[in-house]
ROMI-338120 format. One line per 4 residues: number of its first residue (from 0); their letters; for each residue x, y, z of N, C-alpha, C. Coordinates in nm, 2 decimals, always signed. Layout:
N
NUM) a) X Y Z X Y Z X Y Z ~ ...
END
This chain:
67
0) xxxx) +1.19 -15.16 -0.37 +1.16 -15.30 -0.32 +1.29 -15.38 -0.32 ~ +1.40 -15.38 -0.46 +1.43 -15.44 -0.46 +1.59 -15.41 -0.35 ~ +1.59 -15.24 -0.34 +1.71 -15.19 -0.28 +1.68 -15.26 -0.10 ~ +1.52 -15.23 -0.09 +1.50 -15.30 +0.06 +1.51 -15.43 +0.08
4) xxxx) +1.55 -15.49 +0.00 +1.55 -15.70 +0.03 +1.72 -15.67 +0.03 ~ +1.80 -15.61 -0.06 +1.94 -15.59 -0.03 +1.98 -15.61 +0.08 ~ +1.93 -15.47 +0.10 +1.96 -15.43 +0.27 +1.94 -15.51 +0.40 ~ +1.85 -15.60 +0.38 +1.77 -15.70 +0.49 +1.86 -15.81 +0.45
8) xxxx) +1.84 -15.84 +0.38 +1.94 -15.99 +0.33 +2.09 -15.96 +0.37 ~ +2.17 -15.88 +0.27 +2.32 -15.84 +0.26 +2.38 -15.77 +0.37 ~ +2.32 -15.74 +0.48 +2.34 -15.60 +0.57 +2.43 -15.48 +0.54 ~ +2.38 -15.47 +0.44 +2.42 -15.32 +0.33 +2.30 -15.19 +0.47
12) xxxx) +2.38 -15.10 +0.45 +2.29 -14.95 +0.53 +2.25 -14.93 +0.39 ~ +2.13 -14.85 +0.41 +2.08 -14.76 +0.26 +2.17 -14.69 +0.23 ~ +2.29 -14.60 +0.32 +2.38 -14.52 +0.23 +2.47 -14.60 +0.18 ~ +2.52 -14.73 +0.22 +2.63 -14.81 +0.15 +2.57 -14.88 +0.02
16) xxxx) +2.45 -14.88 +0.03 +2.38 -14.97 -0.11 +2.38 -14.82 -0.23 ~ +2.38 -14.71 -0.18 +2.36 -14.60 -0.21 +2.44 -14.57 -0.30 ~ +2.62 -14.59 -0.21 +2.69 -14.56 -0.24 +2.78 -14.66 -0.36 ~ +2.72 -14.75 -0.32 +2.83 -14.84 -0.43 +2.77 -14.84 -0.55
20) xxxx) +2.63 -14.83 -0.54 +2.51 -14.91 -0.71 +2.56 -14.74 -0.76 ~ +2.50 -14.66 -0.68 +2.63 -14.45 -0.79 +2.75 -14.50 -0.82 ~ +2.87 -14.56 -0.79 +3.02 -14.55 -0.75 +3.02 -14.65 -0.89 ~ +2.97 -14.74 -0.86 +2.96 -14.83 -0.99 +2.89 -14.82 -1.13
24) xxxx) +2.76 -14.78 -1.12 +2.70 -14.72 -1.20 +2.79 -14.62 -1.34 ~ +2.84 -14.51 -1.22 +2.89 -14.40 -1.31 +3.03 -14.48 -1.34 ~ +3.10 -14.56 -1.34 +3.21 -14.63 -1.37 +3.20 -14.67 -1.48 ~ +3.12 -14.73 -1.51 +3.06 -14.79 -1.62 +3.00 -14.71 -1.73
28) xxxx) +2.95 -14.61 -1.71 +2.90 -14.51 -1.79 +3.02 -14.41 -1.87 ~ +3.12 -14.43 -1.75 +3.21 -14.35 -1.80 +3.33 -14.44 -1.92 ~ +3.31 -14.54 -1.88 +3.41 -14.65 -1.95 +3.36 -14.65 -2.11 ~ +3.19 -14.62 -2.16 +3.15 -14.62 -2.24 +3.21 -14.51 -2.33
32) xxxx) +3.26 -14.41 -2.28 +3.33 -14.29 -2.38 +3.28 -14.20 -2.44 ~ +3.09 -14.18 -2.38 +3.04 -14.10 -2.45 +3.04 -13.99 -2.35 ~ +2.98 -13.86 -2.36 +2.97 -13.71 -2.27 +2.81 -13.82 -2.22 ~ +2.78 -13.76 -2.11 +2.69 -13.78 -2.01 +2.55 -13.75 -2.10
36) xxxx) +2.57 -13.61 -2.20 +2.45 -13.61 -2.27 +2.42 -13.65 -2.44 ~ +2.51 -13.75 -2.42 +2.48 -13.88 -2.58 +2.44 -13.97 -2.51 ~ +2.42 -14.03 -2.40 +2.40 -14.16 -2.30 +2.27 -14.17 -2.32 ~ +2.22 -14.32 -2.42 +2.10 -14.35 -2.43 +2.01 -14.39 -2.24
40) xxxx) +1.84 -14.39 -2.28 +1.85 -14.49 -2.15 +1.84 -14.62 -2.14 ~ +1.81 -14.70 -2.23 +1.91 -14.82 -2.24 +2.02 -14.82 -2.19 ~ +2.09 -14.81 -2.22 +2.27 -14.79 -2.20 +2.26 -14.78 -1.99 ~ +2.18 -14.64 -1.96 +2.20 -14.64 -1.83 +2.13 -14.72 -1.74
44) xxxx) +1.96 -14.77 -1.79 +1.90 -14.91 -1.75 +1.98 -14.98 -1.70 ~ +2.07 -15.04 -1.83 +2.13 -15.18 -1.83 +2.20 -15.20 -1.71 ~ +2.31 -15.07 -1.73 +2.43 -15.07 -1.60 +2.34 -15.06 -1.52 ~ +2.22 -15.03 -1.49 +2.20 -14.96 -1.31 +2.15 -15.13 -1.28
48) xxxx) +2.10 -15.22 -1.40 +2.03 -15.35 -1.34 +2.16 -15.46 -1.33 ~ +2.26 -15.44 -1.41 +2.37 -15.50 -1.38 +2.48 -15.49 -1.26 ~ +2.44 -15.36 -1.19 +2.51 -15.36 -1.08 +2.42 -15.39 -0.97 ~ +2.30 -15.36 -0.97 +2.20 -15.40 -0.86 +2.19 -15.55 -0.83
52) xxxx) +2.27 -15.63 -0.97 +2.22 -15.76 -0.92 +2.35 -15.82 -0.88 ~ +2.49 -15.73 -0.93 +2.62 -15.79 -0.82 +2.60 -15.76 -0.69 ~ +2.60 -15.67 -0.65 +2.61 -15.63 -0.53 +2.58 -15.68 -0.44 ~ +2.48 -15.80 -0.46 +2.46 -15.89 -0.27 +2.57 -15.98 -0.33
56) xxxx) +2.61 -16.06 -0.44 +2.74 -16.10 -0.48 +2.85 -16.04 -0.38 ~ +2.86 -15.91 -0.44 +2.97 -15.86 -0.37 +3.02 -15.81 -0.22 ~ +2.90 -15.85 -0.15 +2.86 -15.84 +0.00 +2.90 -15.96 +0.03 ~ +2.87 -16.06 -0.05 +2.90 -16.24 -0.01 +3.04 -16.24 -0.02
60) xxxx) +3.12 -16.20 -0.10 +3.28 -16.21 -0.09 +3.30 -16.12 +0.02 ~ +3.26 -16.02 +0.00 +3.33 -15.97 +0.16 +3.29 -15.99 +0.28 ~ +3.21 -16.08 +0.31 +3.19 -16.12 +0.43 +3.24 -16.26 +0.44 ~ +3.28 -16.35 +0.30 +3.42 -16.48 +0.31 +3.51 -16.43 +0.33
64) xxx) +3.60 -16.31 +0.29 +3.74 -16.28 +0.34 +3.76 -16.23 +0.41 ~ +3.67 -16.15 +0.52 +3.71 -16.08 +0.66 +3.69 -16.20 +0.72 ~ +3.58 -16.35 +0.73 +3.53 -16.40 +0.82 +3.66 -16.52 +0.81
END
């Protein structure tokens, strides 16, 4: 639900919303320092709600500096 109001609002394609909430996601997981199989799901919740909620953010700056 919430990846489809992105998409409709932010004009993100499904693969660009796809691609950035993985690209960021695993950035952040990786910054943590642990192997992929110590990673609580807390830990990976957090980041996946913390990037899902920049991302029309980060749609809004990029559509102020091309425009």
């Amino acid at each position: 639900m919430k990846k489809r109001r992105y998409v409709d609002l932010f004009g993100y394609t499904a693969e660009e919303f796809d691609k950035l909430l993985e690209s960021s996601i695993s950035k952040i997981l990786r910054s943590t320092g642990k192997p992929v199989s110590e990673l609580d799901m807390q830990t990976v919740f957090t980041a996946y709600e913390d990037e899902a909620r920049k991302l029309p953010r980060r749609r809004l700056r990029e559509m102020r500096t091309m425009g």
